[in-house]
DRENNUGU-259005 format. One record per residue (C-alpha): residue number from 1; residue in three letters; x, y negated, z. Coordinates in steps of 0.02 Angstrom, whole numbers, padded with zeros to 5 digits, always signed. Layout:
PT num residuo     px     py     pz
PT NUM     ALA      X      Y      Z
...
end
This chain:
PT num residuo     px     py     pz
PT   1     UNK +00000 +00000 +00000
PT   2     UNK +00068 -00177 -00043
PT   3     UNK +00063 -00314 +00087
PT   4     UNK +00007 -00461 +00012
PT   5     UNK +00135 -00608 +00029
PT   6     UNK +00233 -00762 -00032
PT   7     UNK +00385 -00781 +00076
PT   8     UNK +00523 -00874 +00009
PT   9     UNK +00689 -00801 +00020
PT  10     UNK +00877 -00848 -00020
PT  11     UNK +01002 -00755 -00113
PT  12     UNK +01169 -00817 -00148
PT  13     UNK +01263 -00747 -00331
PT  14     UNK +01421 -00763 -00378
PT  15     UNK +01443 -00939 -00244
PT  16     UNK +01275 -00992 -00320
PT  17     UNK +01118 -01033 -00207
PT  18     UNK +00956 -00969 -00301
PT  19     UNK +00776 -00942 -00211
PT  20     UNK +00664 -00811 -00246
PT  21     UNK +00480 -00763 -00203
PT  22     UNK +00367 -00622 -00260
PT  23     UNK +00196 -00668 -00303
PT  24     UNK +00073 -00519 -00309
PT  25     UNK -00103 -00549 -00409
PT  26     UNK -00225 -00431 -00436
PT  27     UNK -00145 -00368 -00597
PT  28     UNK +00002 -00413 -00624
PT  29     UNK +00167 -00438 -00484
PT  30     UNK +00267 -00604 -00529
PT  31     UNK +00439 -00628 -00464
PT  32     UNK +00503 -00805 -00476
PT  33     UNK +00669 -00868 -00452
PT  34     UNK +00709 -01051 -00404
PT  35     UNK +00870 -01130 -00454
PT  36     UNK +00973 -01195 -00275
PT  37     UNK +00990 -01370 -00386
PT  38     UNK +00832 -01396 -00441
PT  39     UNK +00669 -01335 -00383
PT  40     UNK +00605 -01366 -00571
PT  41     UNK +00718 -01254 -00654
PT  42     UNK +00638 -01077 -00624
PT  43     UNK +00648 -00903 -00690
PT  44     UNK +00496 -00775 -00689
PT  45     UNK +00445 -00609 -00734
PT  46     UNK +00286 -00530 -00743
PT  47     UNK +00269 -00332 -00701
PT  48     UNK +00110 -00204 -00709
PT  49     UNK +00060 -00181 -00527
PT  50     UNK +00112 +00011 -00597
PT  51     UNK +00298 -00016 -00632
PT  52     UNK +00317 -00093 -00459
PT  53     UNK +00261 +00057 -00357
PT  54     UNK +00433 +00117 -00390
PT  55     UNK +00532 -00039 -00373
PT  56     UNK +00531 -00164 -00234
PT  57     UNK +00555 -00343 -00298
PT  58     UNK +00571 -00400 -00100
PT  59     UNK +00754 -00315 -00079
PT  60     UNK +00907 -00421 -00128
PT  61     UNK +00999 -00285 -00258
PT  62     UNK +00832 -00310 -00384
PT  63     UNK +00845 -00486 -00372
PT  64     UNK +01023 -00510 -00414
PT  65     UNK +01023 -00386 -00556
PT  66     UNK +00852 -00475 -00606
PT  67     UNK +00950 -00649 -00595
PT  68     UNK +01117 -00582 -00669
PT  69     UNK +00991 -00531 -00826
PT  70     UNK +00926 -00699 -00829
PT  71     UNK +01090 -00797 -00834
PT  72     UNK +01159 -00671 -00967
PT  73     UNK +01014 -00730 -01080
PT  74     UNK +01009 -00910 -01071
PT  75     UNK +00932 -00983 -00930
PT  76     UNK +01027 -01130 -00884
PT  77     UNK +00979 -01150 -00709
PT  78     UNK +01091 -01335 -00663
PT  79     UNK +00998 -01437 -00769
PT  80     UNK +00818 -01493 -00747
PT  81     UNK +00645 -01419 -00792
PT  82     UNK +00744 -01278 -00871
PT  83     UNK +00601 -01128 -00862
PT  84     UNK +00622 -00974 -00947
PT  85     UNK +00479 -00846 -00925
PT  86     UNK +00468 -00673 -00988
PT  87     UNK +00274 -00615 -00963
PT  88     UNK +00289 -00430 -00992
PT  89     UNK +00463 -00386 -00905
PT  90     UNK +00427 -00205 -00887
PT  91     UNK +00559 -00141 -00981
PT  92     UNK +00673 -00217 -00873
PT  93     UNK +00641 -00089 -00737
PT  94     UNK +00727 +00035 -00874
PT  95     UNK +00851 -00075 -00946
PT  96     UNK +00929 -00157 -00773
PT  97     UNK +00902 +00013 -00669
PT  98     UNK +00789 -00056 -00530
PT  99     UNK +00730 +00110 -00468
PT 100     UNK +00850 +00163 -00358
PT 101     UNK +00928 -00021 -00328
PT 102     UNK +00928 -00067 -00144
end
């Protein structure tokens, strides 16, 4: 059973400050991730409330491969209003490994 909640939490990467919160709707599970610099420049992912039965978003190993994956493809988190939203990030379960990530 998922407990329904939107705490904000902190993660530090490679001497970089990022914030991240998991946002759980009735269909969908959105994990957003806040630049330390701006609060305008954000990441987010959408997963099927399925694919996250296997993979806690909450724990600090999913969120840095999920961030590492972000960085890799563009998103320029030091500059303002930079967004970058993928809307069916399912495959990235696969892709990153987030299974068994702790």
């Amino acid at each position: 059973m998922k407990v329904f909640r939107k705490d904000v939490r902190k993660i530090v990467i490679d001497d970089k400050l990022f914030y991240y919160v998991v946002i759980e709707k009735d269909y969908n599970v959105i994990l957003r991730i806040y630049s330390g610099v701006y609060r305008s420049s954000f990441f987010q992912v959408s997963f099927n409330w399925k694919v996250t039965w296997d993979t806690n978003l909450n724990k600090p190993g999913v969120c840095y491969k999920i961030v590492r994956y972000a960085l890799l493809n563009g998103w320029n988190y030091i500059e303002k209003n930079q967004q970058m939203i993928i809307k069916d990030g399912d495959f990235l379960v696969e892709q990153l490994g987030l299974k068994d990530t702790y």
